[in-house]
C-alpha positions as CSV (number, residue, x, y, z in Angstrom):
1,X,85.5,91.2,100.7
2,X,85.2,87.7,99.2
3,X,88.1,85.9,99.4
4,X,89.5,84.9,96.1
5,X,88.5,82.0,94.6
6,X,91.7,80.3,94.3
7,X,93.3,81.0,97.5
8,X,91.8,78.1,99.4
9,X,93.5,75.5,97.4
10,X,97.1,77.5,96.9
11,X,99.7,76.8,99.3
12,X,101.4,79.1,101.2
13,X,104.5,79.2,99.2
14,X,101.9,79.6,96.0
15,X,100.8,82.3,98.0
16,X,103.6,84.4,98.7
17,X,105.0,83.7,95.5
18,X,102.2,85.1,93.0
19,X,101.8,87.9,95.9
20,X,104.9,88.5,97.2
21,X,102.8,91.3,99.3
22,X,101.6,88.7,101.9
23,X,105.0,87.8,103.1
24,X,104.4,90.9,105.5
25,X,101.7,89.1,106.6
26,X,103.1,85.5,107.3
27,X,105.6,87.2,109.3
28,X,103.4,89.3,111.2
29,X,101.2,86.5,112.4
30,X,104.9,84.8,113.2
31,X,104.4,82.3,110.5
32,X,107.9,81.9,109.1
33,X,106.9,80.5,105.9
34,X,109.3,82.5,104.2
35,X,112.2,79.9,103.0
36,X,110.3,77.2,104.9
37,X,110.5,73.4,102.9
38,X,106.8,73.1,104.2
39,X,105.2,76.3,102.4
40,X,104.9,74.0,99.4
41,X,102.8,71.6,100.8
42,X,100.4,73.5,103.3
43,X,97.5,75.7,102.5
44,X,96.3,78.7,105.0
45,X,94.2,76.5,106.8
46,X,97.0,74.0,107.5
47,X,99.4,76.3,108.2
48,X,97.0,78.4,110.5
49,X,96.2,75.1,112.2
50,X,99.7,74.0,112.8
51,X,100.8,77.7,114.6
52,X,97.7,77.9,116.8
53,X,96.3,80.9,114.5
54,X,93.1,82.3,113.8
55,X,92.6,81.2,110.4
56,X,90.1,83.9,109.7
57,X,91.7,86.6,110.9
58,X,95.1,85.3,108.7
59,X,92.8,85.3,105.5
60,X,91.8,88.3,106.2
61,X,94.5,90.1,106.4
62,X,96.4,88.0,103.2
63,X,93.0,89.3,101.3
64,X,93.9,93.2,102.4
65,X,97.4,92.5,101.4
66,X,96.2,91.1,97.7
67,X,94.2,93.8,97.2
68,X,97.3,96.2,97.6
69,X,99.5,94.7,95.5
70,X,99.4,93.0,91.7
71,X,100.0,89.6,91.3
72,X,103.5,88.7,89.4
73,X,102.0,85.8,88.1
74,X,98.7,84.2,87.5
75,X,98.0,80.8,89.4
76,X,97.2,78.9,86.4
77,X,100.9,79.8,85.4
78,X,102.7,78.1,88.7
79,X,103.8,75.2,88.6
80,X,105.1,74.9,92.0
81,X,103.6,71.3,93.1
């Protein structure tokens, strides 16, 4: 699966917001973005960077969990920045 289109340029608190299903994730890679000031600022590529993470595998799995769950907002609709 492709991932979506907008992911690369949400943060990870955009992220977890709109799909509050990859908060699972975070945590399972022991990312505690959850609650975390930075998680406005930094996208999955920073934040994989800054925790010694595969970046690819991280995407991967936030792309599994957006496929299980529906968004509770559309991007265009955050105004979190």
């Amino acid at each position: 699966m492709s991932e979506p289109d907008h992911l690369s340029t949400m943060t990870v608190g955009e992220i977890m917001s709109v799909y509050p299903g990859t908060i699972g994730v975070f945590l399972d890679f022991r990312l505690y973005c959850v609650g975390c000031p930075i998680a406005r600022f930094h996208t999955i590529a920073d934040a994989a960077a800054l925790h010694g993470v595969s970046e690819p595998a991280l995407r991967a799995a936030i792309e599994r969990a957006i496929t299980h769950f529906e968004p509770i907002a559309a991007p265009a609709q955050l105004h979190l920045r």
